[in-house]
N, C-alpha and C positions, 0 to 999 in steps of 0.2 A: 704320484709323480707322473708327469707327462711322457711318452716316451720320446726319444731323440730323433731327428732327423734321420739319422743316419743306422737306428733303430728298426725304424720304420721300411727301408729299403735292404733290408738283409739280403745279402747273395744265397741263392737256391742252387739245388743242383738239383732234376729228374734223371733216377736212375732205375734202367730198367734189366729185369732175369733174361737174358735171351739163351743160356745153356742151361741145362741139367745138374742139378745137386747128385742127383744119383753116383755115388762111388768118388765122391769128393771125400777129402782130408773133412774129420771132424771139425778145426777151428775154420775152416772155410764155410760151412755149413752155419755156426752159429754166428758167424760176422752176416751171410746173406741172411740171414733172420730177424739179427738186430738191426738191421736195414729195412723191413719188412717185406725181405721176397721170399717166398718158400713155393711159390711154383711157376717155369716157365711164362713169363707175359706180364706175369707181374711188375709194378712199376710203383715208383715214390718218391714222394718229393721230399731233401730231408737239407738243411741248413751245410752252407758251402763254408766247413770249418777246417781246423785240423784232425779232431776226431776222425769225420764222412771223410777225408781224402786217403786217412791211414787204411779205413775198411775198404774205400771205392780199390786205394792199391793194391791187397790183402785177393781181394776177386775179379781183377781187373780184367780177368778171361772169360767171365762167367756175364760180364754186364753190359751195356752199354748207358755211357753216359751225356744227358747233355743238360746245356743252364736254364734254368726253369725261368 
């Protein structure tokens, strides 16, 4: 099957580590992971759903985010 128009233009979101995991709450830790940051600078592009918004909220001190 074709994918849809509106498929095709999925909202992104780049979000990038700009603080320190260091001496963070454990479920903080493995939300920035399942995000793919595990150090300073790192950055990723990951689908602007409700899933990413719950995590983006979850570390919202620890990241900066903007639309890909």
């Amino acid at each position: 099957m074709a994918k849809t128009a509106k498929a095709a233009k999925a909202a992104t979101v780049k979000i990038k580590l700009v603080k320190s995991l260091i001496g963070r709450k454990d479920d903080q830790i493995a939300t920035a992971i399942s995000l793919g940051l595990k150090k300073i600078g790192n950055e990723t592009i990951q689908p602007d759903n409700a899933a990413t918004r719950g995590k983006i909220n979850k570390i919202i001190h620890l990241i900066e985010v903007t639309k890909a």
